[in-house]
N, CA, C and O atoms as a GROMACS GRO file, in nm:
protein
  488
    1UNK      N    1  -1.604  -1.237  -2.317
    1UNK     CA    2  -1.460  -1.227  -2.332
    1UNK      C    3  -1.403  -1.142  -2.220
    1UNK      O    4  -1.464  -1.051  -2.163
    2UNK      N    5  -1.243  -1.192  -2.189
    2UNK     CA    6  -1.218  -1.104  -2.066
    2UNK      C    7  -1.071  -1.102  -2.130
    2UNK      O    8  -1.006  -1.190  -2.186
    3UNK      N    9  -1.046  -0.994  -2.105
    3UNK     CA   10  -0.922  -0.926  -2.155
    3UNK      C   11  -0.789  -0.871  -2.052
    3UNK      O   12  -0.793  -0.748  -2.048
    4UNK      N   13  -0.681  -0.924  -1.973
    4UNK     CA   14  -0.618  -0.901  -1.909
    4UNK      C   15  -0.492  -0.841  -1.959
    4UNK      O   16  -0.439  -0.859  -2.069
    5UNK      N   17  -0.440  -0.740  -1.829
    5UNK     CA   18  -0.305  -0.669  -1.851
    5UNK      C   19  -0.275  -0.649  -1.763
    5UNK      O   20  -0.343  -0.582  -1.685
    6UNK      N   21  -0.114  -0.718  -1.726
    6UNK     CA   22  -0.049  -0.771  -1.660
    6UNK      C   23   0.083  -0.599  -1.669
    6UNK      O   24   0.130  -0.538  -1.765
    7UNK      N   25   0.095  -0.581  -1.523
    7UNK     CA   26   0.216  -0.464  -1.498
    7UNK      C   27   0.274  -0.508  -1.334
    7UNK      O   28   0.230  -0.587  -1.249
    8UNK      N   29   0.390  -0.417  -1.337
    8UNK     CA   30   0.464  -0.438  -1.239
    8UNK      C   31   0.550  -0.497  -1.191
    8UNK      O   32   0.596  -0.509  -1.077
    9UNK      N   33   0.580  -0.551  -1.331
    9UNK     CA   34   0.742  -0.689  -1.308
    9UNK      C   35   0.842  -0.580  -1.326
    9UNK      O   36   0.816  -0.464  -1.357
   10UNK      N   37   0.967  -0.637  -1.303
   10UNK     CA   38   1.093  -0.563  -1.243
   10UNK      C   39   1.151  -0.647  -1.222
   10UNK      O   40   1.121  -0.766  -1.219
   11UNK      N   41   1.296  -0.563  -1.196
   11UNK     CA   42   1.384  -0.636  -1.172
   11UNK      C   43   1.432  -0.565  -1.014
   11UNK      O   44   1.412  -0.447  -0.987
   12UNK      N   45   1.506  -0.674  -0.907
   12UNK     CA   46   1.456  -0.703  -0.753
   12UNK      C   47   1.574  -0.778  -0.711
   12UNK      O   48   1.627  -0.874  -0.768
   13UNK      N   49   1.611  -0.714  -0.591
   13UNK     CA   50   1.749  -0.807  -0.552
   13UNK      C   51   1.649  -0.885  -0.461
   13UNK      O   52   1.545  -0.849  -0.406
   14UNK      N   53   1.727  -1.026  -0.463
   14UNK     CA   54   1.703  -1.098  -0.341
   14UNK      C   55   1.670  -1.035  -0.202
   14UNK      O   56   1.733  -0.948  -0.142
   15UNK      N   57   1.544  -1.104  -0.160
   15UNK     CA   58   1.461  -0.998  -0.035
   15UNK      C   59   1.403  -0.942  -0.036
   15UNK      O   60   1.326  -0.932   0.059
   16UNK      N   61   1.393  -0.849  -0.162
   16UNK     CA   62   1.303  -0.735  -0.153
   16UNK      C   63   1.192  -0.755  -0.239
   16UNK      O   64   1.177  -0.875  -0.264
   17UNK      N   65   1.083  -0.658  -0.310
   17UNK     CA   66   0.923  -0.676  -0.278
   17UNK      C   67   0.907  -0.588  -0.418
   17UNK      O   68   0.938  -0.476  -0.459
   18UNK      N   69   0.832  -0.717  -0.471
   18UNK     CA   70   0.770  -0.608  -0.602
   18UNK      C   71   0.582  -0.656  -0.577
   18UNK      O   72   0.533  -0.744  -0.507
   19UNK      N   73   0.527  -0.573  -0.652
   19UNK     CA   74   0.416  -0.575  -0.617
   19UNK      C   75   0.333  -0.578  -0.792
   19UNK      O   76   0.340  -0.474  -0.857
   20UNK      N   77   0.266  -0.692  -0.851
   20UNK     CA   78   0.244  -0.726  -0.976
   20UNK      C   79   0.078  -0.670  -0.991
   20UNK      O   80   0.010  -0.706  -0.895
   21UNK      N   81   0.005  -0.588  -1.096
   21UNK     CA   82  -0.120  -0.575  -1.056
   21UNK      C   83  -0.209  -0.630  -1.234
   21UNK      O   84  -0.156  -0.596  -1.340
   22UNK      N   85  -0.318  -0.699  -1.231
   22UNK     CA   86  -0.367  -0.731  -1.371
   22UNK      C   87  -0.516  -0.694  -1.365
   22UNK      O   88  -0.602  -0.736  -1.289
   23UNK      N   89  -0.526  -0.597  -1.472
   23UNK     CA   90  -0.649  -0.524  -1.489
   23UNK      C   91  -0.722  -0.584  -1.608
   23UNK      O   92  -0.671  -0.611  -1.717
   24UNK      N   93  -0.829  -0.599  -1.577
   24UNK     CA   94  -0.946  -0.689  -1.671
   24UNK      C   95  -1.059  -0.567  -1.705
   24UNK      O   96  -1.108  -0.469  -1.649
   25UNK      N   97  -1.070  -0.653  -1.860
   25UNK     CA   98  -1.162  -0.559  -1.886
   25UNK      C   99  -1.280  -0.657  -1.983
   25UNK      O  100  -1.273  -0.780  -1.981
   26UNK      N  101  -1.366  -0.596  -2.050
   26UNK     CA  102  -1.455  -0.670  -2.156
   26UNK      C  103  -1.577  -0.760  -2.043
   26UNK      O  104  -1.670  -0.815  -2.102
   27UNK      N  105  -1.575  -0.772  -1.892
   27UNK     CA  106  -1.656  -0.850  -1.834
   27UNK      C  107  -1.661  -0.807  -1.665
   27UNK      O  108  -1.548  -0.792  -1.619
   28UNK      N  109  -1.733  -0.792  -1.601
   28UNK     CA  110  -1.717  -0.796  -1.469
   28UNK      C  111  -1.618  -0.879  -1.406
   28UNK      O  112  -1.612  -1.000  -1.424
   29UNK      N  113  -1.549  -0.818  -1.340
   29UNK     CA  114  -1.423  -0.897  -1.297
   29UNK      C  115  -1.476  -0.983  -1.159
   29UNK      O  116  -1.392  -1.048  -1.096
   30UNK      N  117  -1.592  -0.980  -1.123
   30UNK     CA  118  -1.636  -1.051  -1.006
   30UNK      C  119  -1.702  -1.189  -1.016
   30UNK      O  120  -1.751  -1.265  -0.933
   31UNK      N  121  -1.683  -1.195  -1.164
   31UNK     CA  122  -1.788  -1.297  -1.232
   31UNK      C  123  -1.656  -1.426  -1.204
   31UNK      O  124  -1.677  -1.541  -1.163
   32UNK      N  125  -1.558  -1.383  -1.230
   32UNK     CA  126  -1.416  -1.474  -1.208
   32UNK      C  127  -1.349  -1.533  -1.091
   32UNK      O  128  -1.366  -1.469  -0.987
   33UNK      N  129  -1.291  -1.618  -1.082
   33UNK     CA  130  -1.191  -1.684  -1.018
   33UNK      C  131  -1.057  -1.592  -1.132
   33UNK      O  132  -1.047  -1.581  -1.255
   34UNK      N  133  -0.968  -1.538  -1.008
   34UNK     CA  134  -0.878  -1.508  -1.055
   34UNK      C  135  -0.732  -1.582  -1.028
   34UNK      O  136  -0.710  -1.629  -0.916
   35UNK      N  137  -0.643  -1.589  -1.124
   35UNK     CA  138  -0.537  -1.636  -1.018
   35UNK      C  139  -0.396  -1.594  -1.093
   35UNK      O  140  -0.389  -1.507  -1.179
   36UNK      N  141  -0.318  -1.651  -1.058
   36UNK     CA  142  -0.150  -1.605  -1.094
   36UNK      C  143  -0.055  -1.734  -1.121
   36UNK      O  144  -0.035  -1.816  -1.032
   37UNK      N  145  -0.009  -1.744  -1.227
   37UNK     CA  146   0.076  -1.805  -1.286
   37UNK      C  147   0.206  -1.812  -1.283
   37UNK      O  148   0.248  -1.741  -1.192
   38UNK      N  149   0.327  -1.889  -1.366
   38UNK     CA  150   0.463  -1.816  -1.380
   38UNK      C  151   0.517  -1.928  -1.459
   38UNK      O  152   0.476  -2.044  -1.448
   39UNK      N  153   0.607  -1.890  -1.535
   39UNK     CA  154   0.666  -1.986  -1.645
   39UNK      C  155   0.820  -1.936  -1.660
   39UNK      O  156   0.837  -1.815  -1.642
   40UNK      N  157   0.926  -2.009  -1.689
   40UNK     CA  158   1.045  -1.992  -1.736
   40UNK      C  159   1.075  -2.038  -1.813
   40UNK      O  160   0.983  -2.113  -1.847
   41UNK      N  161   1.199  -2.052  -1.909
   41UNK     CA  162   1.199  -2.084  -2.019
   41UNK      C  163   1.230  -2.255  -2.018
   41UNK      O  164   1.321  -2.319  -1.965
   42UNK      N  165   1.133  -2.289  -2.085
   42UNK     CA  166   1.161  -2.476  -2.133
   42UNK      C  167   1.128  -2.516  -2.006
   42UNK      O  168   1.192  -2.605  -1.950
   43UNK      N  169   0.982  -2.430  -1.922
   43UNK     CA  170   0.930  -2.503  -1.793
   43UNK      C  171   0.790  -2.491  -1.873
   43UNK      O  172   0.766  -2.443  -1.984
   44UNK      N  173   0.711  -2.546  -1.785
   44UNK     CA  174   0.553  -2.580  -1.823
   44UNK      C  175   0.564  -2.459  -1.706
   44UNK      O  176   0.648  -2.427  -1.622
   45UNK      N  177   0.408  -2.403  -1.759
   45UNK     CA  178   0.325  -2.295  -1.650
   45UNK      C  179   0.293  -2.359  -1.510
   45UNK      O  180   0.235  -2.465  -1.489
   46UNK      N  181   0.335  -2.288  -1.439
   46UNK     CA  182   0.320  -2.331  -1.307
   46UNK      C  183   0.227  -2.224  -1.169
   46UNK      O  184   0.264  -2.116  -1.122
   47UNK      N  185   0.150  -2.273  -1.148
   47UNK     CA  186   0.074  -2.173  -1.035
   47UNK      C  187   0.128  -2.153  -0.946
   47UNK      O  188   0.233  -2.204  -0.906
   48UNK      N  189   0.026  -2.031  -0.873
   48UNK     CA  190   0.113  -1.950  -0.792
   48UNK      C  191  -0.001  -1.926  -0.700
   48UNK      O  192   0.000  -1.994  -0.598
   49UNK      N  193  -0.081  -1.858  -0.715
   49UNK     CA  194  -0.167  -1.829  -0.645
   49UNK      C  195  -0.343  -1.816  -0.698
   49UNK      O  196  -0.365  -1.774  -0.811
   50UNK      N  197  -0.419  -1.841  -0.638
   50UNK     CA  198  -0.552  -1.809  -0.672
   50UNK      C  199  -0.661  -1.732  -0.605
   50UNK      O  200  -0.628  -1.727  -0.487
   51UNK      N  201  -0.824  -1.642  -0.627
   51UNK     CA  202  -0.845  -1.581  -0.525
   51UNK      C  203  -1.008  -1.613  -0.566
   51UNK      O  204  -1.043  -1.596  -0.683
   52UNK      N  205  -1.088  -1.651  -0.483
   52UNK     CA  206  -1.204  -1.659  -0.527
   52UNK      C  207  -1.285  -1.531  -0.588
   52UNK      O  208  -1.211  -1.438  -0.618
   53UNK      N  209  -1.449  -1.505  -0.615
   53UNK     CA  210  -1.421  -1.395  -0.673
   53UNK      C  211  -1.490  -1.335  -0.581
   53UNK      O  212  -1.495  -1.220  -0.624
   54UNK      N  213  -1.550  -1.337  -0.476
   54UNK     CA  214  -1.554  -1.257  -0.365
   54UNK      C  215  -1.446  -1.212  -0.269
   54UNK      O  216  -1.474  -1.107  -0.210
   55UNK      N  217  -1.372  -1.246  -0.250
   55UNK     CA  218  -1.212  -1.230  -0.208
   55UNK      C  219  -1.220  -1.300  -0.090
   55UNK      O  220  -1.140  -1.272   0.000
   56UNK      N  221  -1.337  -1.422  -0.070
   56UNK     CA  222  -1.362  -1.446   0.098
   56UNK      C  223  -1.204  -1.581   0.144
   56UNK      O  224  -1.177  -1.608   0.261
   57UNK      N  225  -1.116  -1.648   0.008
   57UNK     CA  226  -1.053  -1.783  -0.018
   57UNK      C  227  -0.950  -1.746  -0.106
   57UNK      O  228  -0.961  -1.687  -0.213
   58UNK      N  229  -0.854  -1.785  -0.052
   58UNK     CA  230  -0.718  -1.762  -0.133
   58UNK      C  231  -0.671  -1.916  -0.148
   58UNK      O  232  -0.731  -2.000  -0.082
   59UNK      N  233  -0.570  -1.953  -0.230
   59UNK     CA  234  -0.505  -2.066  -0.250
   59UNK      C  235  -0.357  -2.010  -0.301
   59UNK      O  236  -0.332  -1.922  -0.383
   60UNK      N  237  -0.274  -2.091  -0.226
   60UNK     CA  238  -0.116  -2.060  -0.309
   60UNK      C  239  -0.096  -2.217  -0.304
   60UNK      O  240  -0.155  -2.313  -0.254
   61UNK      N  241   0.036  -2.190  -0.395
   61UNK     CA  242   0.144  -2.312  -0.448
   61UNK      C  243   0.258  -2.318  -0.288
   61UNK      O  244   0.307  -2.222  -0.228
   62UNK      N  245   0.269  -2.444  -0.263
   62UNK     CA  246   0.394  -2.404  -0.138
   62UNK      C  247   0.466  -2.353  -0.145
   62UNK      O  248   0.487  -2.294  -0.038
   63UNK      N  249   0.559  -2.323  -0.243
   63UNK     CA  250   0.658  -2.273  -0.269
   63UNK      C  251   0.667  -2.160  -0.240
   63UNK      O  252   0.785  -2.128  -0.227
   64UNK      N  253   0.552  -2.024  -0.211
   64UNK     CA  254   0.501  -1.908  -0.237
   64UNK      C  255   0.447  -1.871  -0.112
   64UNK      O  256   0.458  -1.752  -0.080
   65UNK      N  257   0.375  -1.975  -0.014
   65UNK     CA  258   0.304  -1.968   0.073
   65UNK      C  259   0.380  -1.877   0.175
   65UNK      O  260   0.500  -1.890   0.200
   66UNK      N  261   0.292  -1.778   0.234
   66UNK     CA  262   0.412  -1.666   0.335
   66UNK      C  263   0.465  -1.580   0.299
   66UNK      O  264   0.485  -1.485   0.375
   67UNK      N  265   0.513  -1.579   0.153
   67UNK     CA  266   0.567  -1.496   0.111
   67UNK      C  267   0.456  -1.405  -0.014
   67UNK      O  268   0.440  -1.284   0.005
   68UNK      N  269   0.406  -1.456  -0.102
   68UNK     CA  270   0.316  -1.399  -0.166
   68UNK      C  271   0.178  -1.359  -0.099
   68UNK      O  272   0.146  -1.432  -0.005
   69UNK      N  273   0.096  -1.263  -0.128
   69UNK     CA  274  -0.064  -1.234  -0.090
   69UNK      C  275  -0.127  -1.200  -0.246
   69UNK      O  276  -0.101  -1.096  -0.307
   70UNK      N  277  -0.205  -1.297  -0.293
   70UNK     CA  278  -0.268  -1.265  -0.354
   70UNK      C  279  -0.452  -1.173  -0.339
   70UNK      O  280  -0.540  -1.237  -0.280
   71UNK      N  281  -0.479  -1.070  -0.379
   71UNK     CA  282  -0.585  -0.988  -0.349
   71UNK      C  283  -0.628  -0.935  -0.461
   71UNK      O  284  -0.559  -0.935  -0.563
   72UNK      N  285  -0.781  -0.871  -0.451
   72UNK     CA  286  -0.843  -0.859  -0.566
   72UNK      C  287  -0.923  -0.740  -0.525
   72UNK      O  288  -0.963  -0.732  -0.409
   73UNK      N  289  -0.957  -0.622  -0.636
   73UNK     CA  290  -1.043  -0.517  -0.629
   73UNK      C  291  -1.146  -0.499  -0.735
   73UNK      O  292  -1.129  -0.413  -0.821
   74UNK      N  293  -1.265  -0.584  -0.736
   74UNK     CA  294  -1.399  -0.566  -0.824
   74UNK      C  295  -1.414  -0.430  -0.873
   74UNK      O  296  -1.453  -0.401  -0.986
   75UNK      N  297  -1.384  -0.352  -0.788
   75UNK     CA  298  -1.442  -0.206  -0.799
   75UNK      C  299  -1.404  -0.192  -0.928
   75UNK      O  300  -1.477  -0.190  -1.027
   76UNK      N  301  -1.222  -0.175  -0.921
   76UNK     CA  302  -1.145  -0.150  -0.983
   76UNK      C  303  -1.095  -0.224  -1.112
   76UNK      O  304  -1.015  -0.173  -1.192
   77UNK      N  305  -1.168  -0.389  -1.128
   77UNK     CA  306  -1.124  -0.508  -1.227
   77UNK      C  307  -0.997  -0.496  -1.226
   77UNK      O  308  -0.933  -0.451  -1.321
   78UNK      N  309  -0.923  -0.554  -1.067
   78UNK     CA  310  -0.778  -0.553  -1.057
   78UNK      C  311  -0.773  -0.669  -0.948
   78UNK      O  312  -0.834  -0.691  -0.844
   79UNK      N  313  -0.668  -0.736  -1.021
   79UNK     CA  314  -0.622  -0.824  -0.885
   79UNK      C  315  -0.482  -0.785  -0.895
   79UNK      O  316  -0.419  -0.747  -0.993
   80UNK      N  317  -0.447  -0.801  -0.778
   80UNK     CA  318  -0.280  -0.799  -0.741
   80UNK      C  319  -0.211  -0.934  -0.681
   80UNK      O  320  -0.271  -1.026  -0.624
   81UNK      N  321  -0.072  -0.926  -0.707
   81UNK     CA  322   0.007  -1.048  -0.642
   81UNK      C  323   0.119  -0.953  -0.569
   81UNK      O  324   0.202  -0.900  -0.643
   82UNK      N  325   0.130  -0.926  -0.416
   82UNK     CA  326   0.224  -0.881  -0.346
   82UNK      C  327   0.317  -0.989  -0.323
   82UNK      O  328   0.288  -1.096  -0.270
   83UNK      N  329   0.476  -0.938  -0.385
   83UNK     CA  330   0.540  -1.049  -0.354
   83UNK      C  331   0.678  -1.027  -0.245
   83UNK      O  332   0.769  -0.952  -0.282
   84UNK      N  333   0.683  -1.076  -0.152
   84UNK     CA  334   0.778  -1.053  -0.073
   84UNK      C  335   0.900  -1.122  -0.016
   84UNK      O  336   0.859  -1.238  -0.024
   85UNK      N  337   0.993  -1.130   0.023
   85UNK     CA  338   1.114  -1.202   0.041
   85UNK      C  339   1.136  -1.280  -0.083
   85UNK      O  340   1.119  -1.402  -0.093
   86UNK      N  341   1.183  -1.188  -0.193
   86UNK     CA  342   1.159  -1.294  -0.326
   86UNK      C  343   1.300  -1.308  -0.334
   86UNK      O  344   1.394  -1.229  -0.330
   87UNK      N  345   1.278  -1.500  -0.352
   87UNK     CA  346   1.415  -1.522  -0.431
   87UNK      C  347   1.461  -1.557  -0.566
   87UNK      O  348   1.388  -1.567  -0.665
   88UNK      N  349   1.580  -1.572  -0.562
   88UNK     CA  350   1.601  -1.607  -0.773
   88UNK      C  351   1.527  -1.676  -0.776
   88UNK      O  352   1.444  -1.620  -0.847
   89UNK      N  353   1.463  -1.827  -0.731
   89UNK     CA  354   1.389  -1.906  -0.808
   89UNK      C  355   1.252  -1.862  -0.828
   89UNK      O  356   1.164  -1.930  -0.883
   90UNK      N  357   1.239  -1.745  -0.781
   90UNK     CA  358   1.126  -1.658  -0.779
   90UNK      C  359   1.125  -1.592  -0.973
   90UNK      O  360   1.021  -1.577  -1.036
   91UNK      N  361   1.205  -1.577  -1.005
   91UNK     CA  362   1.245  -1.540  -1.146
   91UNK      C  363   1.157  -1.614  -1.238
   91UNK      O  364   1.157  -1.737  -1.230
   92UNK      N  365   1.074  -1.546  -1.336
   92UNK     CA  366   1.006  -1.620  -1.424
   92UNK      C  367   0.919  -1.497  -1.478
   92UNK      O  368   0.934  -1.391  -1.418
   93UNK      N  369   0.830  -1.499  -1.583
   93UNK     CA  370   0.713  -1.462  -1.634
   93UNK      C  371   0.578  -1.452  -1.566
   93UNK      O  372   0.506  -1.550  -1.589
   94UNK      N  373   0.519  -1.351  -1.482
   94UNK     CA  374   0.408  -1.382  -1.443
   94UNK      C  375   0.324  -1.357  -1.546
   94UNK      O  376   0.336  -1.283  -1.644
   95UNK      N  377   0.207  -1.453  -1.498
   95UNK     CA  378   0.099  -1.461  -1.584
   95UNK      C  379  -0.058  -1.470  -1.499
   95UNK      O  380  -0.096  -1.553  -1.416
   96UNK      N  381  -0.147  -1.324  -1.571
   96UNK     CA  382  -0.271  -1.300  -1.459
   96UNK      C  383  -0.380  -1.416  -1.555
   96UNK      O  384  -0.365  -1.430  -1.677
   97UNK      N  385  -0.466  -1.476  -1.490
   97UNK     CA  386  -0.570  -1.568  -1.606
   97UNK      C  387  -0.643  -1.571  -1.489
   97UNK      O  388  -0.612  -1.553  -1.371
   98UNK      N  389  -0.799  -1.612  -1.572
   98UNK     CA  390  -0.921  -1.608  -1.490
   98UNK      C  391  -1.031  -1.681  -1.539
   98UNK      O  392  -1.047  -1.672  -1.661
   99UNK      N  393  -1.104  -1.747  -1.481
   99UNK     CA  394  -1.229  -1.876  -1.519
   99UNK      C  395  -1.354  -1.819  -1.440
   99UNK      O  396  -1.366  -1.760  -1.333
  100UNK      N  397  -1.442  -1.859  -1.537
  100UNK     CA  398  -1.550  -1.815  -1.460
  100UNK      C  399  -1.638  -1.965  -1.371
  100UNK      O  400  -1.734  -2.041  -1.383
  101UNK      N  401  -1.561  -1.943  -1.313
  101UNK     CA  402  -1.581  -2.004  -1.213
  101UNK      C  403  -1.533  -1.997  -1.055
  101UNK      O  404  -1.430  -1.934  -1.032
  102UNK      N  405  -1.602  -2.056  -0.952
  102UNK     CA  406  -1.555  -2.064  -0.823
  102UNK      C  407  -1.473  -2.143  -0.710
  102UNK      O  408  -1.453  -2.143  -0.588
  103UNK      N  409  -1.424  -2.238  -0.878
  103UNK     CA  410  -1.330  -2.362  -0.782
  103UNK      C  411  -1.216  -2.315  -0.808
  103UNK      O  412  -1.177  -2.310  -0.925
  104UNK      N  413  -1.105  -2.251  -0.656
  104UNK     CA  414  -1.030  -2.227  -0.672
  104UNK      C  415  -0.892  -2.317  -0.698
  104UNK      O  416  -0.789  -2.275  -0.750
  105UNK      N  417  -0.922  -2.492  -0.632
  105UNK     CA  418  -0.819  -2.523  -0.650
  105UNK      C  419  -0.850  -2.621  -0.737
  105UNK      O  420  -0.918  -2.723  -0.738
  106UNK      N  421  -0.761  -2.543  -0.831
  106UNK     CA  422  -0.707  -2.609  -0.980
  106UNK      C  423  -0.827  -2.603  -1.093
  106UNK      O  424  -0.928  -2.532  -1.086
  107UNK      N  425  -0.802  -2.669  -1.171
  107UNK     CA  426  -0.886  -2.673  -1.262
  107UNK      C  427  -0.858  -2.570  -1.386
  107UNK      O  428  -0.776  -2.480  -1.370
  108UNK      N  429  -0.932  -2.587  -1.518
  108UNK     CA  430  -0.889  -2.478  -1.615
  108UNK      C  431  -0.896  -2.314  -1.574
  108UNK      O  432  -0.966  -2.261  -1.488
  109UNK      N  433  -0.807  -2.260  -1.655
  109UNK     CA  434  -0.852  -2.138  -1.651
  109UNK      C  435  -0.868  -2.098  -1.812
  109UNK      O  436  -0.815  -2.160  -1.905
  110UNK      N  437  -0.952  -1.982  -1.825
  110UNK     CA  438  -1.027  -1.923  -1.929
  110UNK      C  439  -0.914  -1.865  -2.038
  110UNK      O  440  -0.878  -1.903  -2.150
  111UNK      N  441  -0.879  -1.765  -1.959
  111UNK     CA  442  -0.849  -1.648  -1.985
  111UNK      C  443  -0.705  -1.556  -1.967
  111UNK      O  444  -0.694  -1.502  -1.857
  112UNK      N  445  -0.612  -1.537  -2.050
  112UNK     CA  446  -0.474  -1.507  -2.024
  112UNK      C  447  -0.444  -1.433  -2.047
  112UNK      O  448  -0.463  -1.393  -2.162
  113UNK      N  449  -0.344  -1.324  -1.913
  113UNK     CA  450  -0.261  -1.184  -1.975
  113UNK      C  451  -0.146  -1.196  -2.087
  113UNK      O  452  -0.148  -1.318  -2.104
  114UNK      N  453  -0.084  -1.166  -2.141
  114UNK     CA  454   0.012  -1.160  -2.204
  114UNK      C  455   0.172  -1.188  -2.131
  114UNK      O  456   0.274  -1.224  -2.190
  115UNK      N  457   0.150  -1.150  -1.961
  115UNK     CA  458   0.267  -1.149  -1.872
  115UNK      C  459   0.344  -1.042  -1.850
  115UNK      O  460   0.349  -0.939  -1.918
  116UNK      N  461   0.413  -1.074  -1.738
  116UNK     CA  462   0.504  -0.932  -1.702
  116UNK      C  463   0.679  -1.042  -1.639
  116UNK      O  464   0.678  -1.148  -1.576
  117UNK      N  465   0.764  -0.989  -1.672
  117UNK     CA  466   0.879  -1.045  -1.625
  117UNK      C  467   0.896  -1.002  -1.517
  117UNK      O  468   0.866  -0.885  -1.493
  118UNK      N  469   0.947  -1.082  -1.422
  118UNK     CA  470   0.967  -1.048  -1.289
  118UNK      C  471   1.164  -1.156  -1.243
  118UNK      O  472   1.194  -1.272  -1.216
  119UNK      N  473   1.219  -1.059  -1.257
  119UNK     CA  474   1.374  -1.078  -1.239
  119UNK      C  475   1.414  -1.066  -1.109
  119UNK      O  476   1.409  -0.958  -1.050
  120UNK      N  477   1.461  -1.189  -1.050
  120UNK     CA  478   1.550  -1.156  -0.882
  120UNK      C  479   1.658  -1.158  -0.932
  120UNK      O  480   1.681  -1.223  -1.034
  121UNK      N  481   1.780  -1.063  -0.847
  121UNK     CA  482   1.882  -1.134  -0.834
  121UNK      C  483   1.959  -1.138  -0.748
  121UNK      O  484   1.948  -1.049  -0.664
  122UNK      N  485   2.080  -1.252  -0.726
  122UNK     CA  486   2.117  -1.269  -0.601
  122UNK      C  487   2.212  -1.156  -0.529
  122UNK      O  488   2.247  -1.171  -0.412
   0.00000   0.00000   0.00000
């Protein structure tokens, strides 16, 4: 079992930079594919980013690409999502989840934070 908690949503004018971090616990966090989510209301979950679990492969959604870095600290059972030049459509629920596995693009994931709101505005 892997147990995530999701911090660091805020609220963010257009442009500027929040930085989201999700700490795992109950399992080695290296054993995972980690990645990052986001949902709004009366949308289906939509990805964002993913990180293998050596940190050697990242994957983002286009939408995100350039502007987000997703990164990860084993040491620590933390991954982060740095998010930058964020805009309103940037607005939604993040959500940290993780599979034990090494295929980063796509496929199920395991395991879900609870989320953190993350508010732009214009």
């Amino acid at each position: 079992q892997v147990q995530l908690v999701e911090s660091g949503g805020g609220l963010v004018q257009a442009g500027g930079s929040l930085r989201l971090s999700c700490v795992a616990s109950g399992r080695t966090l290296s054993f995972y594919t980690m990645g990052w989510f986001r949902q709004g209301p009366g949308k289906e979950r939509e990805f964002v980013a993913a990180i293998s679990r050596s940190a050697g492969r990242t994957y983002y959604a286009d939408s995100v690409k350039g502007r987000f870095t997703i990164s990860r600290d084993n040491a620590k059972n933390t991954v982060y999502l740095q998010m930058n030049s964020l805009k309103s459509e940037d607005t939604d629920v993040y959500y940290c989840a993780s599979k034990y596995s090494d295929i980063i693009y796509g496929g199920p994931y395991d395991y879900w934070g609870q989320g953190t709101q993350v508010t732009v505005s214009s």
